[in-house]
BAGUKE-512040 format. One line per 3 residues: their letters; for each residue x, y, z of N, C-alpha, C. Coordinates in Angstrom, 1 decimal. Each point is the difference from the previous one (the first is absolute). Layout:
% residues N
A	X/Y/Z/X/Y/Z/X/Y/Z; ...
//
This chain:
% residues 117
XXX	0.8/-1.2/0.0/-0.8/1.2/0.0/0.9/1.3/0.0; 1.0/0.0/0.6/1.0/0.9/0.1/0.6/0.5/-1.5; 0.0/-0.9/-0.8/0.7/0.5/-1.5/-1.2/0.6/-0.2
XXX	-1.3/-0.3/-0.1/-0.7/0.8/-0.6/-0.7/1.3/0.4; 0.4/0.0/1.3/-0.3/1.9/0.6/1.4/0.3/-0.5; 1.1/-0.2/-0.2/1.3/0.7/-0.3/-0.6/0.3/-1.5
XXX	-0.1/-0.5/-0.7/-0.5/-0.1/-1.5/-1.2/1.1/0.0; -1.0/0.0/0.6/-1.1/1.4/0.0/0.7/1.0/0.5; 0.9/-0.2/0.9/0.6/1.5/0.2/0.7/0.4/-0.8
XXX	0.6/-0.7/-0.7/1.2/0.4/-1.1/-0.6/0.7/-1.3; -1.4/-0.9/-0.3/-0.2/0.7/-1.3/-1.0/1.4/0.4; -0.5/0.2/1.5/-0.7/1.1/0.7/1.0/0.9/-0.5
XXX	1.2/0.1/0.4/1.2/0.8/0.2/0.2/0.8/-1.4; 0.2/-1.6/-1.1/0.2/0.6/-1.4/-1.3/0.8/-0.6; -1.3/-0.2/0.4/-1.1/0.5/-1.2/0.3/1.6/1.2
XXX	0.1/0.2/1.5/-0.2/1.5/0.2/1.5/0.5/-0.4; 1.3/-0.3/-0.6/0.7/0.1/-0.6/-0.4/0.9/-1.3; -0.4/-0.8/-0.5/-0.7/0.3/-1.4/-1.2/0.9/-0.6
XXX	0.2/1.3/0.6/-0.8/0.6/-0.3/-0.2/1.1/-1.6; -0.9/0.2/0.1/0.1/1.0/-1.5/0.8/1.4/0.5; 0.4/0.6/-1.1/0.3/1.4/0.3/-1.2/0.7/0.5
XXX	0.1/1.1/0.7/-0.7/1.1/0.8/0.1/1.1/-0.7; -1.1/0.5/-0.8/0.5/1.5/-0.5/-0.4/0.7/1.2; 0.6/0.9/0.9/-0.2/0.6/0.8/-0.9/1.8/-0.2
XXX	1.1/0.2/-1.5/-0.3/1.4/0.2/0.0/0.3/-1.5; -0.7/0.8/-0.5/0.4/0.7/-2.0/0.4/1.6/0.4; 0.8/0.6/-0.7/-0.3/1.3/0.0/0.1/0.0/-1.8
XXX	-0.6/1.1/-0.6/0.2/0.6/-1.8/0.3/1.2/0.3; 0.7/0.7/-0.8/0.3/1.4/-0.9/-0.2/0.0/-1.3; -0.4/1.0/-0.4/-0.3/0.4/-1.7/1.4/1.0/0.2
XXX	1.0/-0.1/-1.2/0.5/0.5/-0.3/0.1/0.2/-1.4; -0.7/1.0/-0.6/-0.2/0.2/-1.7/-1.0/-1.0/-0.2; 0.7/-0.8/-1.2/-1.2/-0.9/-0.5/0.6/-1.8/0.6
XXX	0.8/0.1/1.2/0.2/-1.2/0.5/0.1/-0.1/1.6; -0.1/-1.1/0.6/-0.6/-0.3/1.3/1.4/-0.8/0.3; 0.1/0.2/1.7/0.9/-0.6/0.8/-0.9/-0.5/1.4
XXX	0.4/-1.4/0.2/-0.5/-0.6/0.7/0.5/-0.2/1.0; 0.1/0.1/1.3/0.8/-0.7/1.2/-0.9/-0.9/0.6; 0.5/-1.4/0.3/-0.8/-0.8/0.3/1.1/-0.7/1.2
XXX	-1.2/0.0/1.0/0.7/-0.7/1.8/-0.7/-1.3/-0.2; 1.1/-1.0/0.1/-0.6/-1.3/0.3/0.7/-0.6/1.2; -0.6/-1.6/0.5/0.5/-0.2/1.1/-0.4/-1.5/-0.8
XXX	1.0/-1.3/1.0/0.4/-1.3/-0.5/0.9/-0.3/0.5; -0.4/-1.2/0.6/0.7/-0.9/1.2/1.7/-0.5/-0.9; 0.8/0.9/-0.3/0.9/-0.5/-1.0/1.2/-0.6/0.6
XXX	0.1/-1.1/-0.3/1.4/-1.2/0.6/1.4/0.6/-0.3; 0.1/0.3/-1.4/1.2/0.0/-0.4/-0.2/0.1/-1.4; 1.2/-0.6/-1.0/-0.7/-0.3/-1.2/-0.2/-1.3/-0.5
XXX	-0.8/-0.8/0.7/-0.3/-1.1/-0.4/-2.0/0.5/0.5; -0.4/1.2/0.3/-1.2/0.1/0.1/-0.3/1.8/0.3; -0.3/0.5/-1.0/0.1/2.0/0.4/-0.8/0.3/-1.7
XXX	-0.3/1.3/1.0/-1.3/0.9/-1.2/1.4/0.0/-1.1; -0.7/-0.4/-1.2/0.7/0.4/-1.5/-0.7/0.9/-1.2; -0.9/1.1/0.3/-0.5/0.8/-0.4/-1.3/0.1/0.4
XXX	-0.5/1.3/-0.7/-1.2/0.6/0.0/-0.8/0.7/-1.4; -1.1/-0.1/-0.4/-0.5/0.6/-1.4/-1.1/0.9/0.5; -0.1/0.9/-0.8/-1.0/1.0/0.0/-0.9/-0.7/-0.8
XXX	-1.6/-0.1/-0.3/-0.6/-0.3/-1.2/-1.4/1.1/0.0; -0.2/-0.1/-1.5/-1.8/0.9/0.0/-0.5/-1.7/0.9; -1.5/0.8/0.1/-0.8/-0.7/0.5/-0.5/-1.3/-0.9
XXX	0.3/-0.4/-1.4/-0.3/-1.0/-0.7/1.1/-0.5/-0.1; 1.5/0.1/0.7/0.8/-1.1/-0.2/1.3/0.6/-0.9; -0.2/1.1/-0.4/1.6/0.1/-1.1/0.7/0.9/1.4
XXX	0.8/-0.6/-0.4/1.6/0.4/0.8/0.3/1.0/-0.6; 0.6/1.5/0.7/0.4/1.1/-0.1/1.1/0.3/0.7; 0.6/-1.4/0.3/1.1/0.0/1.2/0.5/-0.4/0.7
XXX	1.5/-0.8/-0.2/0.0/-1.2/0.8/1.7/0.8/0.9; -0.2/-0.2/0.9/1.1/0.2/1.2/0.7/-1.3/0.7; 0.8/-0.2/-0.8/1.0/-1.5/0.5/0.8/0.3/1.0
XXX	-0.2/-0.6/1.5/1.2/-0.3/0.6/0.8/-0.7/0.4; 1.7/0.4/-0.3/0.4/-0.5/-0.2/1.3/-0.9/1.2; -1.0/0.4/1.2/0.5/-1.0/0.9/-0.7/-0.3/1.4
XXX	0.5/-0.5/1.2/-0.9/-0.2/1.1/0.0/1.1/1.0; -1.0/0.7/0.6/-0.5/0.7/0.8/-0.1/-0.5/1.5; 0.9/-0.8/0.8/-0.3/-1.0/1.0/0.3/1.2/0.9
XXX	0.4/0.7/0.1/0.2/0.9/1.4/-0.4/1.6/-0.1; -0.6/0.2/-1.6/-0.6/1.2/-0.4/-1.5/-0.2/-0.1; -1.2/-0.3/1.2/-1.4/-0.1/-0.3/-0.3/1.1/0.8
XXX	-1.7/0.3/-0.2/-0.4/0.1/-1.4/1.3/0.7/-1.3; 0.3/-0.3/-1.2/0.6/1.0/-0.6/-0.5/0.5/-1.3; 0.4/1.4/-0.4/-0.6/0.8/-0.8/0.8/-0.2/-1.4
XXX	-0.5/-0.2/-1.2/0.7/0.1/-1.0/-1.0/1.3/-0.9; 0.8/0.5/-1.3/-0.7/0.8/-0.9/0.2/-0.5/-1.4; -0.7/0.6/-1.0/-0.4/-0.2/-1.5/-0.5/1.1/-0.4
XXX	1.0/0.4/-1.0/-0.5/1.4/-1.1/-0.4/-0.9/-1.2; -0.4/1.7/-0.6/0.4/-0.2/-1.4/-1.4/-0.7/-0.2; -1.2/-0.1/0.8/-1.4/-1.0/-0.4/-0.7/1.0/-0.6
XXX	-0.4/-0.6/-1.5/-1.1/0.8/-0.9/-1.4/-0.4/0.6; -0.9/0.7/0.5/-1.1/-0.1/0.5/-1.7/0.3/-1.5; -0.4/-1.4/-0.4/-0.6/0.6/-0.6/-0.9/1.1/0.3
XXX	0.1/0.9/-1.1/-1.8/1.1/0.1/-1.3/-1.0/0.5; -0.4/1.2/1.0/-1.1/-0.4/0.3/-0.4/-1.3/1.2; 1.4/-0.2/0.7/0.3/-1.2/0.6/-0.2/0.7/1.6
XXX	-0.7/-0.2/0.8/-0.6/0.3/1.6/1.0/-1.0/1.1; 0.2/-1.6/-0.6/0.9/-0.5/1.1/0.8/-0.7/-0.7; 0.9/-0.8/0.9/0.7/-0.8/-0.9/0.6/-1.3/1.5
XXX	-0.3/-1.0/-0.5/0.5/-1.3/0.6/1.2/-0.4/0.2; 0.5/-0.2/1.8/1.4/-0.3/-0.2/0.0/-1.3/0.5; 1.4/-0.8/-0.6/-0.1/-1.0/0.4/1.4/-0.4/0.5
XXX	0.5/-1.5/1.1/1.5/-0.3/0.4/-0.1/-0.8/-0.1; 1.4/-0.8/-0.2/0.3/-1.3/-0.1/1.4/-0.3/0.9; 0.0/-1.4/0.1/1.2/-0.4/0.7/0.1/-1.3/-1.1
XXX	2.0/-0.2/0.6/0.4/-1.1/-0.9/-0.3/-1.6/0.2; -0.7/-0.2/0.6/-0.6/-1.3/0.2/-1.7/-0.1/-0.1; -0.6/1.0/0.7/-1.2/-0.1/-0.1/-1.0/0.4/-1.3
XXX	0.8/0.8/-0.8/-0.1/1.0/-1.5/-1.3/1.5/0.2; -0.8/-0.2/-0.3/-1.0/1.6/-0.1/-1.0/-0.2/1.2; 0.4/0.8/1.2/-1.6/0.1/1.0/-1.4/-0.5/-0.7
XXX	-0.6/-0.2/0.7/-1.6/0.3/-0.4/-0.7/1.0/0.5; 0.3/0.6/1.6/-0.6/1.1/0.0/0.9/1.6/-1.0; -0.4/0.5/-0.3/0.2/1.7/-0.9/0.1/0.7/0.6
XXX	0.3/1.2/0.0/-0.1/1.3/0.3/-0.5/1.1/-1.0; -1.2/0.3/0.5/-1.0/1.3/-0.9/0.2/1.2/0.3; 0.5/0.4/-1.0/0.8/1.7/0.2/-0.9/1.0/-0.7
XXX	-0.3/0.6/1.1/-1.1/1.1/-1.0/1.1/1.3/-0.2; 0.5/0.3/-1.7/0.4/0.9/-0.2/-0.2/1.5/0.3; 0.5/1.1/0.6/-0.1/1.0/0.5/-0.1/1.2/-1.1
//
């Protein structure tokens, strides 16, 4: 009976391990006819065998206007803030969908809805 409470604890341990990324925070700026994004996330990150490996801006139907790669582990920098210029925002666009990923788990399922200012 002993192997198998060691065994529920172990994989307990790995799935709260395993969490999605946390978008914590968006901020936008309009600068001319392009947008800069700062986006605060948070993620239980090991090292690099498990840490956020970007973030994308999208319209609300799914095209990407943005992809923010990073390109390493955050294990002693949480929550942390990264940024993205240079985003063409289409006309007529009110919000835009952000999304995080990590290198094991790939794209959240929860989003972040950004109502443009």
């Amino acid at each position: 009976m002993k192997p198998l409470i060691a065994l529920i604890a172990t994989l307990s341990a790995s799935v709260s391990l395993a969490s999605d990324v946390e978008i914590v925070n968006v901020q936008a700026a309009q600068s001319g006819s392009t947008w800069r994004f700062d986006v605060t996330l948070r993620h239980a990150d090991t090292g690099w065998e498990h840490y956020t490996d970007g973030w994308e801006v999208l319209t609300t139907d799914g095209t990407s206007l943005g992809l923010r790669v990073l390109a390493h582990p955050h294990v002693n920098e949480q929550p942390f803030t990264r940024s993205l210029g240079g985003i063409m925002i289409p006309e007529g666009t009110t919000e835009v969908t952000i999304r995080a990923r990590d290198n094991v788990d790939g794209w959240t399922v929860e989003t972040y809805t950004f109502a443009l200012p």
